[in-house]
Structures are given as structure tokens and as C-alpha cells.
NUDOGU-29296 format. One record per atom (N, C-alpha, C): x negated, y negated, z; residue in one letter; atom name. Coordinates in nm, 2 decimals. Layout:
% residues N
<site x="X" y="Y" z="Z" aa="a" at="CA"/>
...
***
This chain:
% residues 135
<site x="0.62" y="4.43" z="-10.91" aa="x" at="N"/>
<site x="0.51" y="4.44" z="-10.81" aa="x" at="CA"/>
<site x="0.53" y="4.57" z="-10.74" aa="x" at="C"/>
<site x="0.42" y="4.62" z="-10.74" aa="x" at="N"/>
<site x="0.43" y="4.77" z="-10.66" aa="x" at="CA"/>
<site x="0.39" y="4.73" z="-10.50" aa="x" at="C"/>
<site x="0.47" y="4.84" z="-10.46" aa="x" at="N"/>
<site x="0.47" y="4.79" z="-10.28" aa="x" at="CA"/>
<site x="0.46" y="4.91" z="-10.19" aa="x" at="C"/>
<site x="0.36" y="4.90" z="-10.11" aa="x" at="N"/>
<site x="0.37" y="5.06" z="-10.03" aa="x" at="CA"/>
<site x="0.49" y="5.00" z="-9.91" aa="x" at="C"/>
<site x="0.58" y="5.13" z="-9.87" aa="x" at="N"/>
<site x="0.66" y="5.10" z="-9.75" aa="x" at="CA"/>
<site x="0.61" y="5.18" z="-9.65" aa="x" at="C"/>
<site x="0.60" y="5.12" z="-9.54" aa="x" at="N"/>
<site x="0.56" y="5.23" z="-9.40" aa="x" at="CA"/>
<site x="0.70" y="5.16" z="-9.31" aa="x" at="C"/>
<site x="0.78" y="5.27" z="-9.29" aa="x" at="N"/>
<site x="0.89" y="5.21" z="-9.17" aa="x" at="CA"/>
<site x="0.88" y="5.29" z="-9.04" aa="x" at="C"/>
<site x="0.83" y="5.24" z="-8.93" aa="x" at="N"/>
<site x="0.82" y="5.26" z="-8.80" aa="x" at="CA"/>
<site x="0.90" y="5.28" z="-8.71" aa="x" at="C"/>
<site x="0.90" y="5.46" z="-8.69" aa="x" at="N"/>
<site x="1.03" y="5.47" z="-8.58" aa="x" at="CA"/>
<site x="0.96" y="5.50" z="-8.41" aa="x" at="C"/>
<site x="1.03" y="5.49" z="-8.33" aa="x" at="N"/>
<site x="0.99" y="5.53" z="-8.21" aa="x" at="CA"/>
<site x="1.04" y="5.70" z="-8.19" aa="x" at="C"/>
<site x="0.90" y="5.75" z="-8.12" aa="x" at="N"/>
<site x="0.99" y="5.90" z="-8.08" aa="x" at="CA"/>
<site x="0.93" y="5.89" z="-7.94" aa="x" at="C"/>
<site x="1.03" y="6.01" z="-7.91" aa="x" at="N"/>
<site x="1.00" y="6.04" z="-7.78" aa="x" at="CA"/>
<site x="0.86" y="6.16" z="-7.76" aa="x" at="C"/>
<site x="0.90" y="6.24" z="-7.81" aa="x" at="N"/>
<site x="0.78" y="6.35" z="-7.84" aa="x" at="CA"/>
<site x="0.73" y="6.38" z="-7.97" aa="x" at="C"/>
<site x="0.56" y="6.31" z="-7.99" aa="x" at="N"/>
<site x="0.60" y="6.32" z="-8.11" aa="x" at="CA"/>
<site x="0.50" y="6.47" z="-8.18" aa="x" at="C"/>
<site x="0.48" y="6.54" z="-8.10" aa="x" at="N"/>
<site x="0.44" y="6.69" z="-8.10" aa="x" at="CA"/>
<site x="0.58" y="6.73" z="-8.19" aa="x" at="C"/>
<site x="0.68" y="6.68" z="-8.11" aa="x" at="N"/>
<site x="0.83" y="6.77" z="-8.15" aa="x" at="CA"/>
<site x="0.84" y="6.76" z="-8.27" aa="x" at="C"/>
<site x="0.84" y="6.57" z="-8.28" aa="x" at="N"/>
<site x="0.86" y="6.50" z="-8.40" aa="x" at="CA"/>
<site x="0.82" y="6.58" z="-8.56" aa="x" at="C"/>
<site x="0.68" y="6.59" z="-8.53" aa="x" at="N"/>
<site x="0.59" y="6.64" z="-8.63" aa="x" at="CA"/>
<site x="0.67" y="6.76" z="-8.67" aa="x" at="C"/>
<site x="0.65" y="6.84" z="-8.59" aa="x" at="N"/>
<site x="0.74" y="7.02" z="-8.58" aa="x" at="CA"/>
<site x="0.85" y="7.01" z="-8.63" aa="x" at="C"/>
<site x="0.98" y="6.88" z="-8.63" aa="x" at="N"/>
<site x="1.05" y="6.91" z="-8.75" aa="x" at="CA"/>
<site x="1.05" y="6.87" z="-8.84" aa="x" at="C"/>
<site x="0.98" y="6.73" z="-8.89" aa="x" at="N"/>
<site x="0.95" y="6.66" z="-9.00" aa="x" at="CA"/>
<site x="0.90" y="6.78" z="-9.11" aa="x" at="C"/>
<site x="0.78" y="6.87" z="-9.05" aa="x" at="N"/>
<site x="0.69" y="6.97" z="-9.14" aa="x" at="CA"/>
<site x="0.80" y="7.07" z="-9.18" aa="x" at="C"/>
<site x="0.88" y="7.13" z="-9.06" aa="x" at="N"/>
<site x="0.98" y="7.22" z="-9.13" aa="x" at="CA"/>
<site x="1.05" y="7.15" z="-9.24" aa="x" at="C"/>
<site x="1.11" y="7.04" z="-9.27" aa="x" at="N"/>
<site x="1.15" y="6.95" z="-9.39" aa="x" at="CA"/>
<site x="1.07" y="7.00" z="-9.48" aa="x" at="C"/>
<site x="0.96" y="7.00" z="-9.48" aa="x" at="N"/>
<site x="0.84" y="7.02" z="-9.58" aa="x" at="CA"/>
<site x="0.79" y="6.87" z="-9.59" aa="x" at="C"/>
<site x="0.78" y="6.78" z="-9.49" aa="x" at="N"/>
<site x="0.67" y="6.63" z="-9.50" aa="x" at="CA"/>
<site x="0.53" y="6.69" z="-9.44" aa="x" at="C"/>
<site x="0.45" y="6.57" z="-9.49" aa="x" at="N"/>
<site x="0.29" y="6.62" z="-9.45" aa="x" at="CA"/>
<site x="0.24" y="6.50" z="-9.42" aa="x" at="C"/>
<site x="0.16" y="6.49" z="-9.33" aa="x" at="N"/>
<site x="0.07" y="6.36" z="-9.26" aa="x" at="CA"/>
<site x="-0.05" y="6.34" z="-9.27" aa="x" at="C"/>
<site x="-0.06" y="6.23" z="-9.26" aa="x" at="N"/>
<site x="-0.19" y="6.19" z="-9.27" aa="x" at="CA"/>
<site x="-0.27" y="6.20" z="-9.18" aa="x" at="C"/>
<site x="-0.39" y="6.31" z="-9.18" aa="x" at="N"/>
<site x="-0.46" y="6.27" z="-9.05" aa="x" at="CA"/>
<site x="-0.56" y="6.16" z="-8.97" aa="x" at="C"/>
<site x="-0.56" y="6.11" z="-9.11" aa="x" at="N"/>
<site x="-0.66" y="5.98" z="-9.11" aa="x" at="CA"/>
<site x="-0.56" y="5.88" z="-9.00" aa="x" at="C"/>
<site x="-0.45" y="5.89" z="-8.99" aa="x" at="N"/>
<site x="-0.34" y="5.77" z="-8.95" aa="x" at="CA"/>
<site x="-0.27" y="5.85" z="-8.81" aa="x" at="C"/>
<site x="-0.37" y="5.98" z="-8.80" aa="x" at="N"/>
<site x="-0.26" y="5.99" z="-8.68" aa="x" at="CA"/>
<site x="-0.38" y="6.03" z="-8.53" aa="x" at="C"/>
<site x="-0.32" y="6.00" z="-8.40" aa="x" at="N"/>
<site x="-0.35" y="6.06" z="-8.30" aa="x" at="CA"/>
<site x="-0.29" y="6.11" z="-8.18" aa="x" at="C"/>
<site x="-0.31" y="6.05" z="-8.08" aa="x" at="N"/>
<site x="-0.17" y="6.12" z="-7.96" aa="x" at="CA"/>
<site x="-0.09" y="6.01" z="-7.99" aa="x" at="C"/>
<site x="-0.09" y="5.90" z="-8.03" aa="x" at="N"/>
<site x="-0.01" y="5.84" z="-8.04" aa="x" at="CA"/>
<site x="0.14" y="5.80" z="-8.13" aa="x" at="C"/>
<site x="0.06" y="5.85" z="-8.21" aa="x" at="N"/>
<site x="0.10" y="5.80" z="-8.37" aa="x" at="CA"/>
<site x="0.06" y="5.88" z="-8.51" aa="x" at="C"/>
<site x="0.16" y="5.89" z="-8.60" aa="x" at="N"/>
<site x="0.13" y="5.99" z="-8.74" aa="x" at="CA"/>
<site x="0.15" y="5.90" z="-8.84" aa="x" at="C"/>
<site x="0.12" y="5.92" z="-8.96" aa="x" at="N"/>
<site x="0.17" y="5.84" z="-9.03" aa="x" at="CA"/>
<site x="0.24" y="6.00" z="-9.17" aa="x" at="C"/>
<site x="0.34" y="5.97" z="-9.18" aa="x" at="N"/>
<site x="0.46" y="6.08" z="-9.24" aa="x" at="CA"/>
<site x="0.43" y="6.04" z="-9.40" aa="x" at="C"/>
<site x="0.40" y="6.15" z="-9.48" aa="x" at="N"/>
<site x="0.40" y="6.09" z="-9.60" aa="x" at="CA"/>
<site x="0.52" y="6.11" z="-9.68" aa="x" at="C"/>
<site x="0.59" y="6.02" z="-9.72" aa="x" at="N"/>
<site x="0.75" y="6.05" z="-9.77" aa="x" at="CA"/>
<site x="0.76" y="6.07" z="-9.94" aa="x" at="C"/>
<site x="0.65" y="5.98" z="-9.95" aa="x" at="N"/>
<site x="0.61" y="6.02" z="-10.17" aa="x" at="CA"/>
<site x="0.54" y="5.90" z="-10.16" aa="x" at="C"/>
<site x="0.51" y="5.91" z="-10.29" aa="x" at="N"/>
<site x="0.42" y="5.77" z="-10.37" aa="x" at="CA"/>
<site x="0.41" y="5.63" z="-10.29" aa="x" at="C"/>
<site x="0.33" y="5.63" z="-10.19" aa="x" at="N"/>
<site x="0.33" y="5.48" z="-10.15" aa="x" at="CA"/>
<site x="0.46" y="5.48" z="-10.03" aa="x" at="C"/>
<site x="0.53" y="5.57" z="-9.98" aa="x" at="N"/>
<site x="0.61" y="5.53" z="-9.91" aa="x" at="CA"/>
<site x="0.57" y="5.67" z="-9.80" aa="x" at="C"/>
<site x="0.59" y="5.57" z="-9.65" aa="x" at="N"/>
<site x="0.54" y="5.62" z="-9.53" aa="x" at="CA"/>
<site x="0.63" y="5.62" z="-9.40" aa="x" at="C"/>
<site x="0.61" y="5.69" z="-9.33" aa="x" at="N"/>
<site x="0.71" y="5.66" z="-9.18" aa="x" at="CA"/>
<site x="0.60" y="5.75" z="-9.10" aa="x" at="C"/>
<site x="0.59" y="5.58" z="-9.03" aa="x" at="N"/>
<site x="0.51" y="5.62" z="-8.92" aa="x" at="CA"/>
<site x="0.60" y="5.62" z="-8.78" aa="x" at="C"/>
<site x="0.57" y="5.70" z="-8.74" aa="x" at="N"/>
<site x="0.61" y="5.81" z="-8.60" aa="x" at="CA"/>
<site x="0.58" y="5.74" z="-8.49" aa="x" at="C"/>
<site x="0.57" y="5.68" z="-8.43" aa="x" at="N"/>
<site x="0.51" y="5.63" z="-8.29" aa="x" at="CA"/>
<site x="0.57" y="5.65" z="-8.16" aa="x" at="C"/>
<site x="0.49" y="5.70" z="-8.07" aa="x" at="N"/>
<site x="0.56" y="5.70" z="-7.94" aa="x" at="CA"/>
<site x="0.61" y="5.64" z="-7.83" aa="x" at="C"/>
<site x="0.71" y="5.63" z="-7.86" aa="x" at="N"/>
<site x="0.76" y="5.49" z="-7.79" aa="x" at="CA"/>
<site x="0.66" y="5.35" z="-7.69" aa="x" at="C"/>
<site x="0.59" y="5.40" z="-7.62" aa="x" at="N"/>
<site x="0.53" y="5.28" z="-7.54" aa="x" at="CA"/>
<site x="0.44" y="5.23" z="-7.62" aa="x" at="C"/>
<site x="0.40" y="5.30" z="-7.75" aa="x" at="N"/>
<site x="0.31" y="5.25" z="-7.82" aa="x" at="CA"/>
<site x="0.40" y="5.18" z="-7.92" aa="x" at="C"/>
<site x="0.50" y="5.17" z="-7.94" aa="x" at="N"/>
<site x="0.57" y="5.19" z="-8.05" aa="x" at="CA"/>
<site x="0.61" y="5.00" z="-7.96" aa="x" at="C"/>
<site x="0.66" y="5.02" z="-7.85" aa="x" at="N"/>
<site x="0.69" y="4.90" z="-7.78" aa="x" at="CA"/>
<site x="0.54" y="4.79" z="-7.78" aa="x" at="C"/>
<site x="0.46" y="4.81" z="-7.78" aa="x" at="N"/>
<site x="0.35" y="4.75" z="-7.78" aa="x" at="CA"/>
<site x="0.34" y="4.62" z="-7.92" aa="x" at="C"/>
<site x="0.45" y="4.68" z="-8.06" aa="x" at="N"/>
<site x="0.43" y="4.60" z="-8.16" aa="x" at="CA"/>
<site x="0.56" y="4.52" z="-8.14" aa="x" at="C"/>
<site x="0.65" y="4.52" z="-8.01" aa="x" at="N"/>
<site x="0.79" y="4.44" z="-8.03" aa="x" at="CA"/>
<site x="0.82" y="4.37" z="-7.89" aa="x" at="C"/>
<site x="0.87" y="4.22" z="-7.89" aa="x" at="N"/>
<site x="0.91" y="4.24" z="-7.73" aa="x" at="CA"/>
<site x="1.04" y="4.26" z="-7.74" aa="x" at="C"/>
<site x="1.08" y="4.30" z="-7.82" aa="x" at="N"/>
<site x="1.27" y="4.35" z="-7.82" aa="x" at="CA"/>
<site x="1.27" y="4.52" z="-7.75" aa="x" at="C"/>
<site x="1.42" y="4.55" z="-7.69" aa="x" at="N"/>
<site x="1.44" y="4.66" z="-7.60" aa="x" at="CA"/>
<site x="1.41" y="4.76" z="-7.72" aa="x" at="C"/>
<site x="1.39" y="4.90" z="-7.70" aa="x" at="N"/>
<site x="1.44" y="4.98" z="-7.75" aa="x" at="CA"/>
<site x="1.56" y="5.00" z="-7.83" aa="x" at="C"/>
<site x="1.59" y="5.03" z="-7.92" aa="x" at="N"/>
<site x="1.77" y="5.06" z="-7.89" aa="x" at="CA"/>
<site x="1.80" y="5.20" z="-7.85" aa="x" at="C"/>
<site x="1.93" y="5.22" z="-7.77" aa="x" at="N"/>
<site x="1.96" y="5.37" z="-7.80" aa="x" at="CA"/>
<site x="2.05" y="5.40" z="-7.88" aa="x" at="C"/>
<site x="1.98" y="5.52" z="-7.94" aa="x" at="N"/>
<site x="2.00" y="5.60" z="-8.06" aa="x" at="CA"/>
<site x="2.13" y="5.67" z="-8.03" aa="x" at="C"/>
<site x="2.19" y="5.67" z="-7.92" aa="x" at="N"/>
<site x="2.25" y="5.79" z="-7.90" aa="x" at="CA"/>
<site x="2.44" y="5.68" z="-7.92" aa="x" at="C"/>
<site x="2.39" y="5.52" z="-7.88" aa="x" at="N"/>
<site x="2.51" y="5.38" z="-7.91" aa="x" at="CA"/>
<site x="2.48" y="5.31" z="-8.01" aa="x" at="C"/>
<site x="2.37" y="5.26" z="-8.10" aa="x" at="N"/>
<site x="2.29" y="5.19" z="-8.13" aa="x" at="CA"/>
<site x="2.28" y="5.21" z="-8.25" aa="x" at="C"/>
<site x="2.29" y="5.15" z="-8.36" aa="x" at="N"/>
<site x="2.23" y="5.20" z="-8.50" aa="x" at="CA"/>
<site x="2.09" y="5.10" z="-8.53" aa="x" at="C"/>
<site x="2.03" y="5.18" z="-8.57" aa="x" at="N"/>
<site x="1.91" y="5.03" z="-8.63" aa="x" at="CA"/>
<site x="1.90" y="5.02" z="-8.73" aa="x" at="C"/>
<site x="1.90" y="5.16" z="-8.87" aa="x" at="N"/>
<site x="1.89" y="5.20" z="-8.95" aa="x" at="CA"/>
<site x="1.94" y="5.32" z="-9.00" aa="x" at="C"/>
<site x="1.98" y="5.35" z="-9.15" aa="x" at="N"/>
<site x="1.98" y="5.42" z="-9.22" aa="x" at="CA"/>
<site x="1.87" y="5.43" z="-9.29" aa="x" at="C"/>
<site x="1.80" y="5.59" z="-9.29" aa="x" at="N"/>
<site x="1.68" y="5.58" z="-9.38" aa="x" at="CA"/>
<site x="1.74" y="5.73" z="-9.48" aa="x" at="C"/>
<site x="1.75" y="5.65" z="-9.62" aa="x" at="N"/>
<site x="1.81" y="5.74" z="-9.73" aa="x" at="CA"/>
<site x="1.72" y="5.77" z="-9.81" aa="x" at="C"/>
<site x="1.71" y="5.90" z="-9.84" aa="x" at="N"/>
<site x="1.61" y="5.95" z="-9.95" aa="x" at="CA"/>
<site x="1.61" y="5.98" z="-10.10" aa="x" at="C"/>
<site x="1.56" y="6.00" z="-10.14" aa="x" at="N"/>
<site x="1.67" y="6.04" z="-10.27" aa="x" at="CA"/>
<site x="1.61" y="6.23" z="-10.28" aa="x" at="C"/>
<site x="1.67" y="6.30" z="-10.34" aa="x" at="N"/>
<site x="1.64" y="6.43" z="-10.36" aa="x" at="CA"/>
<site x="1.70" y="6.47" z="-10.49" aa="x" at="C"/>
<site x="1.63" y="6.55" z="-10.61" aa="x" at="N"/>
<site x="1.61" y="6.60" z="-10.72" aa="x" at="CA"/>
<site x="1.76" y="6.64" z="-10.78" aa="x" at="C"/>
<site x="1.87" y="6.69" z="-10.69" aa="x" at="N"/>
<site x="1.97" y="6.74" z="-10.71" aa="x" at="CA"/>
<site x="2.06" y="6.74" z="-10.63" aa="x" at="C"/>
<site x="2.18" y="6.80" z="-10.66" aa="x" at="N"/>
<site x="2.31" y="6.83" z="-10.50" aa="x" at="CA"/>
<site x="2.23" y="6.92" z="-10.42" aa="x" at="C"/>
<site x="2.18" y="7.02" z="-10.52" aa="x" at="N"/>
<site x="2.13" y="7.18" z="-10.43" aa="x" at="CA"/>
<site x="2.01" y="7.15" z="-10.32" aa="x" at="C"/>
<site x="1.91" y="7.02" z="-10.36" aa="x" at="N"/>
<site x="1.85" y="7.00" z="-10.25" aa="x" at="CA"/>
<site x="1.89" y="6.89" z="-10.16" aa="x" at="C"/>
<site x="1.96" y="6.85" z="-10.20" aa="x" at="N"/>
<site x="2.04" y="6.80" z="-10.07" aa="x" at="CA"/>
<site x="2.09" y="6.87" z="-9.97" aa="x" at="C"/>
<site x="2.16" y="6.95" z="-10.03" aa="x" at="N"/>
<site x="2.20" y="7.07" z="-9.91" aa="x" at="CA"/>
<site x="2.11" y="7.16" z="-9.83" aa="x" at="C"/>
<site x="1.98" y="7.20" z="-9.94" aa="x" at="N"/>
<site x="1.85" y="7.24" z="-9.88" aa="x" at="CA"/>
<site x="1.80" y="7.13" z="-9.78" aa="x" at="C"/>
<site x="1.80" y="7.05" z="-9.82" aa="x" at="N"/>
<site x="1.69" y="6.98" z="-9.73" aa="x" at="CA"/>
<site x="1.76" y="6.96" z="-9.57" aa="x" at="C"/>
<site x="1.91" y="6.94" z="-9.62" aa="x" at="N"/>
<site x="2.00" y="6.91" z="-9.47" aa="x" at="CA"/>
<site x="2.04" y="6.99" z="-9.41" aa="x" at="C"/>
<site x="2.03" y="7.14" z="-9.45" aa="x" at="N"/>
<site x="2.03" y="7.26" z="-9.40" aa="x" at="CA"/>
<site x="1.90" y="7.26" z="-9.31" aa="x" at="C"/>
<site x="1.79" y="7.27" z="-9.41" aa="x" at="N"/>
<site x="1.66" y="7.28" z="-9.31" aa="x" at="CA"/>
<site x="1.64" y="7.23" z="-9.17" aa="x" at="C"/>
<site x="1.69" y="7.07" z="-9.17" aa="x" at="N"/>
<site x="1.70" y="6.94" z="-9.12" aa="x" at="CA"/>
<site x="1.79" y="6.98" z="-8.96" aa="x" at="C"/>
<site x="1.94" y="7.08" z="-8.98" aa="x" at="N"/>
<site x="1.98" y="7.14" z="-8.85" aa="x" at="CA"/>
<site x="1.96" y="7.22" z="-8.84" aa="x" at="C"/>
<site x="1.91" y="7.35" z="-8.94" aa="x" at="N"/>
<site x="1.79" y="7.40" z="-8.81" aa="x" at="CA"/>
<site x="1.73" y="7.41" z="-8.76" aa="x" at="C"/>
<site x="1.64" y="7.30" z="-8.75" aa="x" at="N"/>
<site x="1.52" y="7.24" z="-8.74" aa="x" at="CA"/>
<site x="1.57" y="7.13" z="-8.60" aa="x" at="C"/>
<site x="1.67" y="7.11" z="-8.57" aa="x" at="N"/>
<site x="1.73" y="7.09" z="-8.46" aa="x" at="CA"/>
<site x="1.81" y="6.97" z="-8.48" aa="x" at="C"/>
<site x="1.86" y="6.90" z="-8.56" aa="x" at="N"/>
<site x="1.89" y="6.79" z="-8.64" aa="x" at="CA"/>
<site x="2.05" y="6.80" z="-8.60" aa="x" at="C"/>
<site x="2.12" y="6.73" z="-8.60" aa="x" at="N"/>
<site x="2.23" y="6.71" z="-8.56" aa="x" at="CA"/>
<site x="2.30" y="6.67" z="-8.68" aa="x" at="C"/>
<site x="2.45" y="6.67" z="-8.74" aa="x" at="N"/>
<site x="2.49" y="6.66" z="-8.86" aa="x" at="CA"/>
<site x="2.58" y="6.56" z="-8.81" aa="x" at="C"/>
<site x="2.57" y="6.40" z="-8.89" aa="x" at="N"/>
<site x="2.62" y="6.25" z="-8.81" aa="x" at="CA"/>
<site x="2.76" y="6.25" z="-8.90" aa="x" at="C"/>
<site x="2.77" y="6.32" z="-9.02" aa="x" at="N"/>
<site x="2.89" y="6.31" z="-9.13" aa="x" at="CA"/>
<site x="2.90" y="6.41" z="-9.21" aa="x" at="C"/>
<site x="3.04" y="6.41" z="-9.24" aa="x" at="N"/>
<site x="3.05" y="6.54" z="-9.36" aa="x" at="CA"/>
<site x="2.99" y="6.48" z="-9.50" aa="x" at="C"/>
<site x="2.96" y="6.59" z="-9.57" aa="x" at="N"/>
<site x="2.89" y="6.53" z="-9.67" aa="x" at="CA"/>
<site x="2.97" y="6.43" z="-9.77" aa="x" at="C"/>
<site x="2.90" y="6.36" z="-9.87" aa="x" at="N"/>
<site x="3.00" y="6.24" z="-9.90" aa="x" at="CA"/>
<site x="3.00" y="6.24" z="-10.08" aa="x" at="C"/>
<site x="3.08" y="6.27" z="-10.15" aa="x" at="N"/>
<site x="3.07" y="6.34" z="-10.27" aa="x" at="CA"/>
<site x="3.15" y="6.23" z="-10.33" aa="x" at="C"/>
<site x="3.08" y="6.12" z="-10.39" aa="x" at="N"/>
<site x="3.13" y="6.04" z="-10.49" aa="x" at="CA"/>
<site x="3.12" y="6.07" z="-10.65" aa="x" at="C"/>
<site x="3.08" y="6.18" z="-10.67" aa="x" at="N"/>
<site x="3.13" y="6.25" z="-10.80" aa="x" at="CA"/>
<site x="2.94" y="6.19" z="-10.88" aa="x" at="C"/>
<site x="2.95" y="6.09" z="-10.91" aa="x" at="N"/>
<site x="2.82" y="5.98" z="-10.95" aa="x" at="CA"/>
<site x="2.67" y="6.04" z="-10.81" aa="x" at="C"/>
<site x="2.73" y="6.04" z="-10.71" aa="x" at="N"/>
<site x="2.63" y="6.03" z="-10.60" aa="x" at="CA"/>
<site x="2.67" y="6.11" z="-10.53" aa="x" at="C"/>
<site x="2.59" y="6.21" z="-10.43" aa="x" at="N"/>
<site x="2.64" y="6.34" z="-10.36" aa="x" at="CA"/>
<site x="2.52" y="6.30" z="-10.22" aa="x" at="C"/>
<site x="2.58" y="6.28" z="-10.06" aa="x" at="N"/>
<site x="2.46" y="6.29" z="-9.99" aa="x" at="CA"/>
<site x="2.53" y="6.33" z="-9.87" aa="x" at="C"/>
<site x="2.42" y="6.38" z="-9.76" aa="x" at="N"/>
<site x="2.43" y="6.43" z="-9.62" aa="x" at="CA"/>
<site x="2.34" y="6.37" z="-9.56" aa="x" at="C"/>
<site x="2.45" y="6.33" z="-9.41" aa="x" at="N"/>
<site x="2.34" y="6.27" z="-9.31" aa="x" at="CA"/>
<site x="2.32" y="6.33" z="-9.18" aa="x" at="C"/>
<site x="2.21" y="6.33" z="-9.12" aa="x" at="N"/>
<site x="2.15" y="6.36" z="-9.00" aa="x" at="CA"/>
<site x="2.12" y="6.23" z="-8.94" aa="x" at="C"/>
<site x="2.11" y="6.36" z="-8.76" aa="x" at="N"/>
<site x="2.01" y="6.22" z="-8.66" aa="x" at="CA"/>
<site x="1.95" y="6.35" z="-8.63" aa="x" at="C"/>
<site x="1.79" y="6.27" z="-8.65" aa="x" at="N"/>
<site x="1.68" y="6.34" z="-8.60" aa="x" at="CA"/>
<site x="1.67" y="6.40" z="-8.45" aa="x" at="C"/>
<site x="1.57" y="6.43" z="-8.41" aa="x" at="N"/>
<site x="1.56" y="6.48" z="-8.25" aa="x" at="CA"/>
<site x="1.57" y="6.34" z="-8.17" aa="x" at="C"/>
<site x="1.50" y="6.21" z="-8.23" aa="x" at="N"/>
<site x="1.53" y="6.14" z="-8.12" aa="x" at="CA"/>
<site x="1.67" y="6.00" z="-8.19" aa="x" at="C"/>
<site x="1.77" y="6.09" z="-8.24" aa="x" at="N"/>
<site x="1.89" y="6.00" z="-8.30" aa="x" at="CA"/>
<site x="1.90" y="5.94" z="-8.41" aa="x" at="C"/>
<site x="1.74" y="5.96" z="-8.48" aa="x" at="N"/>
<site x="1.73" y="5.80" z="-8.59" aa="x" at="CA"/>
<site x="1.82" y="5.88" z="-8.72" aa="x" at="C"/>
<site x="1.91" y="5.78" z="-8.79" aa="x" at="N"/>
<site x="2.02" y="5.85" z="-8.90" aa="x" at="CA"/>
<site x="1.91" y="5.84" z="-9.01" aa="x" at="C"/>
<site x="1.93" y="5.99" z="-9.04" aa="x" at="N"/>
<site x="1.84" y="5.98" z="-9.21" aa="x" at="CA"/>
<site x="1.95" y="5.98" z="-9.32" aa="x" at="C"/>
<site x="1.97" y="6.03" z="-9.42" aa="x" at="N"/>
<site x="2.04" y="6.10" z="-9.51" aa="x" at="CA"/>
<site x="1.98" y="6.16" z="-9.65" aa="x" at="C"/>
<site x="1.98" y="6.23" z="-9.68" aa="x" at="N"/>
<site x="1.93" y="6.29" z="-9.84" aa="x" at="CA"/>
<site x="2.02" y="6.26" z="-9.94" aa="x" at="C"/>
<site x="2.01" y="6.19" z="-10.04" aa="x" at="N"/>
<site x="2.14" y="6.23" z="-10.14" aa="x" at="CA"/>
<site x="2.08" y="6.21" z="-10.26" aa="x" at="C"/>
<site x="2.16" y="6.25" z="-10.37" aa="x" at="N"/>
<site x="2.12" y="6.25" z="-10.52" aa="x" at="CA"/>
<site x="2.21" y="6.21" z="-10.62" aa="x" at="C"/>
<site x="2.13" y="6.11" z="-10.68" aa="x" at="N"/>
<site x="2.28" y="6.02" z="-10.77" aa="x" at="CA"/>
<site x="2.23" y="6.05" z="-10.90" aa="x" at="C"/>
<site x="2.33" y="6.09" z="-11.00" aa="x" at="N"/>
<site x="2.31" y="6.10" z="-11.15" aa="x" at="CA"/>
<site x="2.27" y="5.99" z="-11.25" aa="x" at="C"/>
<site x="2.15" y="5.99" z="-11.28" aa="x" at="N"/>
<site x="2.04" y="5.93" z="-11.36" aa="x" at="CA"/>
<site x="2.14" y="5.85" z="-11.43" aa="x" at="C"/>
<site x="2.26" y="5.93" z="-11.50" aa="x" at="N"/>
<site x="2.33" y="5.87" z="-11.58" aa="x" at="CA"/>
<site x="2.42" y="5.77" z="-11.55" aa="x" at="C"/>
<site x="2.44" y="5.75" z="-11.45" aa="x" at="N"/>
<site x="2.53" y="5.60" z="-11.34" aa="x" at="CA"/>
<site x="2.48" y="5.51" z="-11.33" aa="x" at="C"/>
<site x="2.34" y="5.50" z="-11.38" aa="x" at="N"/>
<site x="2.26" y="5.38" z="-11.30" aa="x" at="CA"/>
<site x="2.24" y="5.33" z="-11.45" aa="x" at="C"/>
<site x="2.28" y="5.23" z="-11.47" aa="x" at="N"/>
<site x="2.27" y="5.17" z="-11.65" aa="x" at="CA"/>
<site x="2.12" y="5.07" z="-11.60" aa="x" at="C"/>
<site x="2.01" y="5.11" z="-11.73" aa="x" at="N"/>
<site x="1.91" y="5.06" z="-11.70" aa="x" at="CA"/>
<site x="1.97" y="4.88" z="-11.65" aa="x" at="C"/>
<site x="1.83" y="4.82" z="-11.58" aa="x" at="N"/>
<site x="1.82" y="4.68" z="-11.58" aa="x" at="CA"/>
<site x="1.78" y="4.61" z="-11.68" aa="x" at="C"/>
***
């Protein structure tokens, strides 16, 4: 069954937001965005929408958490190779990104993790086609 994902984070600015996601090289939808909210296109059917916190509180009566004690998630990507993993995570702290772990090189699987401008942990990594024995 094919499934679109949209996973919803809270930001604080999401002006900022946008300005480093685009340095990554992501692109939005404009149809899905306003002052409020973007919607991030991540590939085929899968999305992360952006929302600004009080709007973002509007869909939960649970607190916030903070990002800075708090985990809520890992959001892991996959990327084409080792070399864009390190592109992309390079990009990612200059782009103001904070670096949450040294990178983690299981020989099979190679990835680096970030927290965004407002904490949330992403990571990039890329695992060899050849580890994964079909289903």
C-alpha cells in the first residue's frame, strides 16, 4: 500500500526555518504554506510540515517538548552515498545546524546527525543496497 508521510514539527521562526531547510536544497509547497505553516517536500509522497508553534499547539493538548532536554524524534533520511551524507551535513552546520554526534560508520551503513535551528534531531545516512537482502 502506498502512503504519503507528512511529519509535523513545531518551529519557532519559521522564516528562519525555511532559509535553512532551502540551503539543504528542500523546496515547498506553496499551495500548503502561509505565515503559519509550509509544507517541506522531502521526495515522493513524503513531507514535513513546518508549523509555528502556537499553530502547531492548536493540533495537540500535550506541552511542547523542549528540544534542547527532550527527544521526540529522530527524523532519518536516506542519501545516495557516504559523500552526500557528508554534503548534506556539512551544508546542514553551515546553515546553522548544530552537530548532535560524530558520524557513525558501521561499514554496511554510514550516517550524521544534526539538531536543526529549533533542536529537532535529523540525520542523513546511506546504507549499501547490498546489506539489505530482498523481502
Amino acid at each position: 500500500m502506498a502512503t504519503k508521510i507528512f511529519v509535523n514539527l513545531p518551529v519557532k521562526n519559521l522564516d528562519q526555518s525555511v532559509a535553512f531547510f532551502t540551503k539543504l536544497g528542500f523546496t515547498f509547497n506553496p499551495q500548503f504554506t502561509d505565515e503559519k505553516a509550509t509544507c517541506m517536500v522531502v521526495g515522493d509522497d513524503n513531507y514535513v510540515m513546518l508549523l509555528v508553534e502556537p499553530f502547531f499547539q492548536s493540533f495537540t493538548k500535550k506541552e511542547l517538548n523542549n528540544t534542547s532536554t527532550t527527544a521526540e524524534t529522530i527524523i532519518a533520511l536516506t542519501a545516495d552515498n557516504r559523500q552526500q551524507v557528508d554534503e548534506l551535513a556539512d551544508k546542514a552546520i553551515a546553515a546553522g545546524a548544530t552537530t548532535y554526534a560524530e558520524p557513525i560508520d558501521q561499514g554496511f551503513m554510514y550516517s550524521r546527525s544534526f539538531q536543526d535551528l529549533d533542536g529537532h534531531h535529523w540525520e542523513f545516512f546511506y546504507m549499501d543496497p547490498k546489506a539489505v537482502e530482498p523481502q
